[in-house]
C-alpha positions as CSV (number, residue, x, y, z in Angstrom):
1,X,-13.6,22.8,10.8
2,X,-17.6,23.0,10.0
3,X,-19.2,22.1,13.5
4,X,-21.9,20.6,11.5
5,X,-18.9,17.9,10.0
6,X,-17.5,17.7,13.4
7,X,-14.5,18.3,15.5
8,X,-11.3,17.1,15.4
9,X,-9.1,17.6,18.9
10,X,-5.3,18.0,19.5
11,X,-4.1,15.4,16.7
12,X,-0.5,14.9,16.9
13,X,1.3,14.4,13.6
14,X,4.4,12.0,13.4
15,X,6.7,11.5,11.2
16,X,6.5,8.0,10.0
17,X,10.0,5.8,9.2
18,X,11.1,4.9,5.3
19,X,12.3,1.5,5.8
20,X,9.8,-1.2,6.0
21,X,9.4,-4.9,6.9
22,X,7.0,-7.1,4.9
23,X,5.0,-8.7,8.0
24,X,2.3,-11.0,6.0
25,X,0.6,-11.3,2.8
26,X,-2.1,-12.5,0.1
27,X,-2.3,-13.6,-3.2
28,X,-5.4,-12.1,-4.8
29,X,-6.7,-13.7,-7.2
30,X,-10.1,-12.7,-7.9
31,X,-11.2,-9.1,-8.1
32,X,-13.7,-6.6,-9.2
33,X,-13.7,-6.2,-13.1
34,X,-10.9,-4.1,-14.1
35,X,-8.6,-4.5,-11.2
36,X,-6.0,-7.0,-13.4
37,X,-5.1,-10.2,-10.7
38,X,-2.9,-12.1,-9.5
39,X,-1.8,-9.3,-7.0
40,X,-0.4,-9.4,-3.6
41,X,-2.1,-7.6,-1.1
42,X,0.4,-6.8,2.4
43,X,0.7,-5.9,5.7
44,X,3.7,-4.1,6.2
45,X,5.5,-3.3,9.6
46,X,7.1,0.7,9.8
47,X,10.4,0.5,11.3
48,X,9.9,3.3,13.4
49,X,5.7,1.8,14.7
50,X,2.9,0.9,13.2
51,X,1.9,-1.4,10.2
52,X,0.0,0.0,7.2
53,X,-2.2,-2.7,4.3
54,X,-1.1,-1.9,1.2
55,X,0.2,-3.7,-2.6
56,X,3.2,-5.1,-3.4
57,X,4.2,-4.0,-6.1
58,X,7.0,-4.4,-8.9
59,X,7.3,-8.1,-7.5
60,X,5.9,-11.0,-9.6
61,X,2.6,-12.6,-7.2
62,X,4.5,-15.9,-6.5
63,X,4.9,-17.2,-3.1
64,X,8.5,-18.0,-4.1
65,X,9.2,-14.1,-4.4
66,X,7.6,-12.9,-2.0
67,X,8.5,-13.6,1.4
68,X,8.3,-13.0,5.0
69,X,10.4,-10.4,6.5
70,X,11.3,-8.8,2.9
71,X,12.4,-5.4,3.0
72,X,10.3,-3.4,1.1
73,X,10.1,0.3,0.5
74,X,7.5,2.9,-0.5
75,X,6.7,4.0,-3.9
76,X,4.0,4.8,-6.0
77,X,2.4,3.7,-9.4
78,X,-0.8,4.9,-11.7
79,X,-3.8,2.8,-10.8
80,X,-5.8,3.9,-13.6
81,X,-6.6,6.4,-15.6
82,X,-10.3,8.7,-16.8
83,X,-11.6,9.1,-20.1
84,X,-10.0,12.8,-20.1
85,X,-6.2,11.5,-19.4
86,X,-6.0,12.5,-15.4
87,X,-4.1,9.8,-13.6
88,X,-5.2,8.1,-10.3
89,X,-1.9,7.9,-7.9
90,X,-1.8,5.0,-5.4
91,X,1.2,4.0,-3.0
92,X,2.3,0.7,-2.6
93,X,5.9,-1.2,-1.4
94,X,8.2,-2.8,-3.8
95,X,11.1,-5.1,-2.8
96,X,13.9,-2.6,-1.7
């Protein structure tokens, strides 16, 4: 790496668990102009450590389907796409 960037020392990579537990959530309901709301916004517990904020997605932005201790899993959708065609990839969790 460029010195002038920085350094990065001994980072250990790990392997991170595909099952999931919904932890807590929020409805979103206001947003930026062009992000479409209501959306739920999640923290989600790995099974194997650590917790990672992201969307639920595929799951209708109710409190009655979306609840506490859900299994979700990971997946990924288009968030938008440029005037030439090329599609911006996000991940997200669904209901699993």
């Amino acid at each position: 790496m460029d010195k002038a960037i920085g350094h990065v020392a001994d980072v250990d990579v790990v392997a991170l668990e595909v099952s999931f537990e919904h932890q807590d959530r929020t409805i979103v309901h206001r947003a930026v102009p062009g992000v479409p709301t209501p959306y739920v916004s999640a923290i989600v517990d790995l099974s194997g450590g650590g917790v990672v904020k992201a969307n639920l997605l595929n799951v209708e932005p109710s409190p009655d389907k979306v609840r506490f201790g859900m299994d979700v899993r990971l997946t990924t959708a288009v968030a938008g796409v440029d005037d030439e065609g090329a599609e911006a990839v996000q991940f997200g969790y669904e209901p699993a």
